[in-house]
N, C-alpha and C positions, 0 to 999 in steps of 0.2 A: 738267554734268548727264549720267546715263546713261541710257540706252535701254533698258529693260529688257522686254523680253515675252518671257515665259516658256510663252506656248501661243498656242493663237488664239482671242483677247481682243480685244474694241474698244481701238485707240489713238488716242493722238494726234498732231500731226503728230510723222511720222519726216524729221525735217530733218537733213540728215547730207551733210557737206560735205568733200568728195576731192577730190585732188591731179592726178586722172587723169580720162580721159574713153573710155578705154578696156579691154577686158580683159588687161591686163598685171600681172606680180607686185606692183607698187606698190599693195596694196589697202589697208593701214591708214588708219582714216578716225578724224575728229574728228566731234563734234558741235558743232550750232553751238548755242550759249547763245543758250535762248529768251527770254531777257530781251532777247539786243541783236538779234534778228532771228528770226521766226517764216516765212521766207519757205521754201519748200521748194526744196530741190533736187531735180531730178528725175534729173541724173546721177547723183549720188551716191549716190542710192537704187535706182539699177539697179546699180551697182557692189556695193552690199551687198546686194545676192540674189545674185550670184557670190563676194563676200568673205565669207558664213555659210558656206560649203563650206570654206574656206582659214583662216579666222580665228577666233578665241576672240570678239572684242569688236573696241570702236574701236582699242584702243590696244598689238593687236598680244600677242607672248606673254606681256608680265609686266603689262599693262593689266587693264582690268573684264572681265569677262564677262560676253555678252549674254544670259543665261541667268539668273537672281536666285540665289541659295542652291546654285550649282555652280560650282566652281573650272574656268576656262577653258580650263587647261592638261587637265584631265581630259571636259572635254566638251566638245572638238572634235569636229566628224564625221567624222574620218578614223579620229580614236582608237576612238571610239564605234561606230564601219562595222566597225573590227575586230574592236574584242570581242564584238559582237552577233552576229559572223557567223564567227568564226574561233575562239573561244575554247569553246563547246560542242561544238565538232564533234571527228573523228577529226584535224583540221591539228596545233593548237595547247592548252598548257596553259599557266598560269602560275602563278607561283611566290608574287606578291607576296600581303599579306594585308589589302589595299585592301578595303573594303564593296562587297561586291559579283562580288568575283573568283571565292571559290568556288562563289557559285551559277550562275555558268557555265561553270566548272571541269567542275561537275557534274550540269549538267542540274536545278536543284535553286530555282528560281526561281519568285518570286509578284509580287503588283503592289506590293509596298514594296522592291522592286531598285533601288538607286541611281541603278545604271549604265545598266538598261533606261530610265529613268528620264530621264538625261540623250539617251537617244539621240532619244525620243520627242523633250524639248524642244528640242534641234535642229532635227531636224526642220520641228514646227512653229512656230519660228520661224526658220527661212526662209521658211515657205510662209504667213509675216504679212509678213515684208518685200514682197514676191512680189504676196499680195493690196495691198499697201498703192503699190506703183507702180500697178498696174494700176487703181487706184481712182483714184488720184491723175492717170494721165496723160489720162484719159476716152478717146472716142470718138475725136479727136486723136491728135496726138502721131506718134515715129517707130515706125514699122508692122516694122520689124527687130527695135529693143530690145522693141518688146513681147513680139512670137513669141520671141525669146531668156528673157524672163522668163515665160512661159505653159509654154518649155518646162523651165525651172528649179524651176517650181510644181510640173508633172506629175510630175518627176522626187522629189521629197521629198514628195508624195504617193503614189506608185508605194510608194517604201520602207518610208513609214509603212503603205501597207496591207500590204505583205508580211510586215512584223515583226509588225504588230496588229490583222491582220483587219477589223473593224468598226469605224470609222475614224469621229474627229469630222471635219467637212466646213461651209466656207465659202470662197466667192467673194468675199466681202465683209471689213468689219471688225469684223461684227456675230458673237457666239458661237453658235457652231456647232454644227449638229443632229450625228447620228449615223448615219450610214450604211453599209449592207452591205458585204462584199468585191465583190460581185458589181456593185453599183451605183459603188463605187471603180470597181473595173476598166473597165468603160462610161465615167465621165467621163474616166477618163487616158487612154483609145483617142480619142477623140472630139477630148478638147481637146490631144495631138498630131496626130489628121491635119491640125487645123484651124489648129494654129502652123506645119506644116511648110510652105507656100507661101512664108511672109514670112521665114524662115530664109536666113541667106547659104548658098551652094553648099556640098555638102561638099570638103572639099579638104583635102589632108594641109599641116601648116604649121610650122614651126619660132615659137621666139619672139623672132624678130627680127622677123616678122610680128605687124602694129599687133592683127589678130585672133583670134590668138595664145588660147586660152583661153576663146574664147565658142562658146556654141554654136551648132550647124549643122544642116543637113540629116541629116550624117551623124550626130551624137548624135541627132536626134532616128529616126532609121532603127534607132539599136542600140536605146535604149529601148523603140520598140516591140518587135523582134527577140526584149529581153528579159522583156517583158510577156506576150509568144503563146506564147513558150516556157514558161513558167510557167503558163498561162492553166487548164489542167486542175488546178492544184492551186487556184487563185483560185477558177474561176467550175465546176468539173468537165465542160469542157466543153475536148479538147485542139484544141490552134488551130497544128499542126504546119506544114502549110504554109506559113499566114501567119510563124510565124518565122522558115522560110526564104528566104521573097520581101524581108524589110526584112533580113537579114544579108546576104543577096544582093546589095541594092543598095550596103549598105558596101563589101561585098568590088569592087562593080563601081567603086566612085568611085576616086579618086589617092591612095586610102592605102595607104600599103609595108609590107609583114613586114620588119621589121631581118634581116637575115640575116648582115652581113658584120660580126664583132668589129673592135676596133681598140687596138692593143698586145696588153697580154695580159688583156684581156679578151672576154669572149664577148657574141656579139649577143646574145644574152636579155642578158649582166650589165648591156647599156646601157641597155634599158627602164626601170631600178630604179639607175642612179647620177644624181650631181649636174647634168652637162650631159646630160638626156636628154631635154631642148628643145632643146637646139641642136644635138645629132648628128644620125645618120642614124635613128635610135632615135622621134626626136620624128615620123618620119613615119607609124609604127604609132601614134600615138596620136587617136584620134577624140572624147576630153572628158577632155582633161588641167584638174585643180584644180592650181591653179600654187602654186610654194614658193621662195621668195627670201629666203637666208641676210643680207641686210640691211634690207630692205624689206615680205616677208612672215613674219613668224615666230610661232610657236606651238609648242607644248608638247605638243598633239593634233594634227598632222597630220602629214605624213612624219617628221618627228624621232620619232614614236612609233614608227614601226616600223623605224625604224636603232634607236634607241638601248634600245629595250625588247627587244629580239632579242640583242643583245650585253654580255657582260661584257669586262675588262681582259684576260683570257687568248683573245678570242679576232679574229684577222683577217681581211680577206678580199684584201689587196694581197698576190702573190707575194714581189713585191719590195720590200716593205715591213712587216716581221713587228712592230713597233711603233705602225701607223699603226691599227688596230681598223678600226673603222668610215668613219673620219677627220671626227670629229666629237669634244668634248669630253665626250661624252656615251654612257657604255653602263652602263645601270638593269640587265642582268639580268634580264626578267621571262619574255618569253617564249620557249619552244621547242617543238620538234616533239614530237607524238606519237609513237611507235613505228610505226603504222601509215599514216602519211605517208612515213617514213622507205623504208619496207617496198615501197613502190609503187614504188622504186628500188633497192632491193635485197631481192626476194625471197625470195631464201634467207638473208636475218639476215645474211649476210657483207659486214661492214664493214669496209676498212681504218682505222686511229686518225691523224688527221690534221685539216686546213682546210678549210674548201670549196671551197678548187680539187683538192685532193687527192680527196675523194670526187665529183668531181663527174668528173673522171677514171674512176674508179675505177665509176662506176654505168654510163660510156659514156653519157652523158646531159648538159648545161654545165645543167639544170635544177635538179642535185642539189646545192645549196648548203649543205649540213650542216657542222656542227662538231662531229667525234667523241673528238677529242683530250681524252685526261681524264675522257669522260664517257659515260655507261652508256646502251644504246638503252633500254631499260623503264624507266620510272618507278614506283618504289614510294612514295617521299614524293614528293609534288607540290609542296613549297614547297621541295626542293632543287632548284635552276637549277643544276645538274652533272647530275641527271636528266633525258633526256633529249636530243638533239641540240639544239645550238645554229644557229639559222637566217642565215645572212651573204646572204641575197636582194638588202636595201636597203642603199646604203651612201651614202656622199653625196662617195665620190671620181668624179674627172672620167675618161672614156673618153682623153682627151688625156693626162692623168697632168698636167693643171694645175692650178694655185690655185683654193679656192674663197673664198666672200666673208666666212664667218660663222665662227669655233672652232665654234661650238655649236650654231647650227640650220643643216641644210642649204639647198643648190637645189635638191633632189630634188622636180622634181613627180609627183602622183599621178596614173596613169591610169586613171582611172573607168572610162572604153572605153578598149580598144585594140582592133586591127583582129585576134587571134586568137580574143577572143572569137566572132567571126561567123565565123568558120572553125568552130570547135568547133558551133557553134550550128547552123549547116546541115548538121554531119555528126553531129549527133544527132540532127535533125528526119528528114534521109535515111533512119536507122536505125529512127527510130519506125514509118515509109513504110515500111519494107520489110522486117518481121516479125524485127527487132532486131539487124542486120547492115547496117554500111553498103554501096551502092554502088558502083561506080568515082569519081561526084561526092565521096561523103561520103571516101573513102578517101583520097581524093589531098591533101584539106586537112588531115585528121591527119597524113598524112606529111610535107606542108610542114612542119609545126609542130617532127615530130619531127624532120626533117634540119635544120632550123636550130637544135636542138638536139645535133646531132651523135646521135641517137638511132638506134638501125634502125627499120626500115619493116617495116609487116604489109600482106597485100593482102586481108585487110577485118579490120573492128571490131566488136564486138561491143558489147551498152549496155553489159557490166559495165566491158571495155574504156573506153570512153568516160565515165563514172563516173570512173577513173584519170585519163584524161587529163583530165580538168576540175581533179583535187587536179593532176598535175604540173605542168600549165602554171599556174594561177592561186593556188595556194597563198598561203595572208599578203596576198591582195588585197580579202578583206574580202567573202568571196560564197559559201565554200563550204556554209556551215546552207542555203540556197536551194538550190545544187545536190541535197543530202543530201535533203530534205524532194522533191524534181520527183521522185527514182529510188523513195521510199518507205524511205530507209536512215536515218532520222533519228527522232524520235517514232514510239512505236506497234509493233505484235507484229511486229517483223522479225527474223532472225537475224545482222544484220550488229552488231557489236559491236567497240568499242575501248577503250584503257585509259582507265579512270575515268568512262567511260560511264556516266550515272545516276547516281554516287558511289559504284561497284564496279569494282576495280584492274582485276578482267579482264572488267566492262563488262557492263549489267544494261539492259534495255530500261525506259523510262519512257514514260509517257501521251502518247497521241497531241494530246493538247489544249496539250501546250507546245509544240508548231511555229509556236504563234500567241505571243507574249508578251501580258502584262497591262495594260493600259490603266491608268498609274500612280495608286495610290489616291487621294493628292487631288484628281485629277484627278476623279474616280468620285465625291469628296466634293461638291465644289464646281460640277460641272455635272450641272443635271438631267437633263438631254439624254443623258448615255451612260448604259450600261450593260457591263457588266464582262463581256471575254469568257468562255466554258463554260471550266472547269473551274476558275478562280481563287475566292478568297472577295472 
């Protein structure tokens, strides 16, 4: 039997029985057949509010999906984090001709989007696994896993309000009323200060460490961080300081900036390879979603963005011009804008090469493009030679050792890593002090930059800081939020890029799509919502 909840719906019991009793990549779970046992497990069911981040379903990439009428491989949250947030904006376009690609190609989207669609039901269901531990373990129970799942809740409540505004809302597993952004935003402040107490310490950890991939203090310090920061486009009310006191506290815990490469790779390339839990790389990371090429596999989570970034022509090992991605796997779908490209080489002069070649060449290890062969502007959008090609993710090891899978990688995903609260307090500085950072805000951009082998300015400016959010975090699945906090995204601005709106050279659209649509049968089937302004 499967599981199936596809929003938040009363269920029934979620009895679901692992191999594990901790947060490590071994998340594939079975279910236990309620004919021969209706007993719950209560670990098992805290493991699956951390394995909907990482997994399709029970049974892994080629299994069910927990989703009903969505292919698993296509509606993972990692996949779906991407295209909701990467594929509208000035980062990223794609080639392929999947339901649903060009209307975020092009800004060009309503509440019968597939894709929007599946992000939503993600979403909330996690955040029914989520309510259904927390129903389940009462007033009882261990007072860690719960603050771990209150803050897993918050966390895919956080996203569904920032993607869709006015948000369906339950605590329960009863169907759920409809609630403002403004009344979101209050419960996700509220119900993180109130999990952070029972939270383990933050602490930077590799995954030989048993807790290795749960959350802490320190995720829960960035998600507020990244809640205040945002807070005047939410509630229009800016909360600047407060996002620099909880990135502050990230930065003050035992998490490291990677700085030092190993072989001939760069410390950024280590953030985004195979071992980047086990380097020195896994210490920047503050809520890594874990990925194990035999143990956890899917279709929608880091293998999307190795192998939808890359084609046969293109690689990212010096020493190794055969080896692509090193993964059996490169779809061609997505690449850079022009205008990604451009925040690295401003004056259009590109040498034709790899990504280690231009990443030389930009004086930058950030600029991971693939020029060889292929043109910076795109006039057809469904040619993947239009375009740079992106080599960011890869799923070889900093060691230049074996990994475990042909096909899916180890690459875990870092939701937080500890530059986000760098960037975070040196924009909150900048907002403080009439749009220039500081010496505080200055000196953490420049960390950023020297360990990108970049040069250093002695202060930044927001437009400044706008860039450094595309170079440092590109392809991580954030930049439509960044776009929408500056006002560069929806709405009468003059900032424009190729295929903006579904004009080559980029056409402003309605400020009402910075919210997506609250998917129609959704709209159909519960009386309780209503359809955000400017959809039908």
């Amino acid at each position: 039997m499967k599981y199936i909840i596809k929003n938040i719906i009363p269920a029934a019991a979620l009895a679901l029985a692992l191999g594990v009793t901790s947060c490590t990549k071994d998340l594939d779970v079975d279910p236990i057949d309620p004919n021969v046992s209706t007993e719950l497990n209560l670990d098992g069911l805290y493991l699956k509010c951390y394995a909907n981040l990482a997994l399709p379903g029970n049974g892994g990439a080629n299994g069910d999906s927990d989703i009903d009428g969505y292919d698993g491989g296509t509606a993972g949250f990692i996949r779906q984090l991407f295209n909701s947030n990467e594929l509208p904006t000035d980062e990223s376009i794609c080639c392929w001709g999947d339901p649903g690609i060009a209307g975020f190609n092009f800004n060009q989207y309503d509440a019968s989007h597939p894709m929007m669609h599946m992000y939503y039901y993600r979403l909330t269901t996690g955040i029914n696994y989520c309510n259904s531990y927390l129903n389940e373990s009462g007033e009882g129970g261990d007072a860690q896993k719960k603050a771990e799942v209150r803050f897993l809740r918050a966390l895919q409540y956080y996203m569904l309000m920032d993607a869709f505004g006015n948000i369906p809302f339950t605590e329960t597993l009863e169907k759920p009323q409809q609630i403002s952004r403004q009344e979101a935003y209050n419960w996700i402040e509220k119900e993180l200060l109130l999990a952070e107490p029972d939270l383990m310490e933050a602490k930077a950890m590799k995954s030989s460490d048993k807790d290795y991939g749960c959350a802490t203090k320190g995720a829960c310090w960035m998600l507020l961080a990244r809640l205040y920061l945002n807070a005047e486009v939410y509630t229009g009310q800016a909360q600047w300081a407060k996002a620099a006191e909880y990135a502050n506290k990230v930065i003050n815990a035992n998490y490291q900036l990677n700085t030092t490469g190993a072989n001939q790779w760069s410390a950024y390339q280590m953030l985004f390879m195979a071992d980047n839990g086990e380097s020195s790389a896994a210490y920047e990371a503050v809520f890594p979603i874990l990925q194990d090429g035999s143990t956890t596999t899917s279709w929608g989570g880091a293998l999307f963005c190795i192998a939808s970034t890359f084609d046969g022509k293109m690689h990212a090992n010096p020493l190794d011009p055969n080896a692509t991605n090193n993964t059996d796997q490169a779809w061609g779908g997505n690449r850079a804008r022009p205008e990604l490209v451009l925040k690295f080489f401003p004056n259009a002069t590109t040498p034709e090469g790899q990504s280690y070649d231009l990443a030389k060449a930009a004086n930058d290890d950030r600029a991971l493009f693939c020029s060889e062969g292929r043109s910076l502007y795109i006039e057809k959008p469904t040619d993947f030679l239009q375009g740079f090609g992106v080599a960011k993710w890869t799923n070889f090891r900093s060691d230049n050792g074996a990994t475990k899978n042909a096909s899916f990688p180890d690459t875990d995903f870092f939701l937080f890593r500890l530059a986000e609260a760098y960037l975070t307090v040196a924009e909150a500085d900048a907002r403080q002090n009439g749009g220039s950072t500081t010496a505080t805000g200055t000196e953490l951009i420049n960390r950023l930059r020297q360990r990108a082998n970049a040069t250093t300015k002695n202060t930044y400016t927001l437009d400044n800081i706008i860039d450094e959010w595309a170079r440092e975090f590109y392809y991580e699945g954030r930049r439509r939020v960044d776009l929408i906090r500056f006002g560069l995204y929806g709405g009468n601005n003059s900032y424009k890029w190729q295929w903006k709106g579904g004009a080559q050279d980029g056409t402003s659209f309605s400020a009402d799509l910075n919210i997506y649509a609250i998917p129609s049968n959704e709209i159909a089937t519960n009386s309780n919502l209503k359809q955000n302004q400017g959809y039908k």
